[in-house]
C-alpha positions, 0 to 999 in steps of 0.5 A: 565577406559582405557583397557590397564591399567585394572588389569589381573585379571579384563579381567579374570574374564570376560572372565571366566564369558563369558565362564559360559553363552556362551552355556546355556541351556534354563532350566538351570540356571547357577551360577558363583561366583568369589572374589577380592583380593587386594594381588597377585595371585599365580597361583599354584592350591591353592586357600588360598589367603585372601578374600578382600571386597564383590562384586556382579556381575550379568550376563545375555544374550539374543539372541543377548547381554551378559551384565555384572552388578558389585555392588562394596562395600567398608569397 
């Protein structure tokens, strides 16, 4: 995939999930949960958009990593 063309919503989400893990704290666990929609996202404060399809991302670090896993399911 070429970085230009990946959807803002793609790079969001990664820099939102980076911002979750940046500063953790050794005892406490950190959760970040997001959802993908297939429709335009009106940002108004309101999140009434419809939820499209389950995907499942899994963040973990070292001291020196952050890695990023999705398991994408499709109807």
């Amino acid at each position: 995939m070429n970085f230009s063309t990946m959807p803002w919503s793609v790079w969001m989400l990664m820099i939102t999930l980076f911002n979750v893990t940046g500063q953790p704290q050794a005892s406490q666990k950190r959760t970040a949960y997001a959802h993908w929609t297939e429709t335009p996202v009106m940002v108004d404060g309101r999140l009434s958009e419809p939820a499209s399809e389950q995907t499942v991302v899994r963040v973990l670090f070292d001291a020196q990593k952050l890695y990023i896993g999705f398991e994408c399911f499709d109807s």
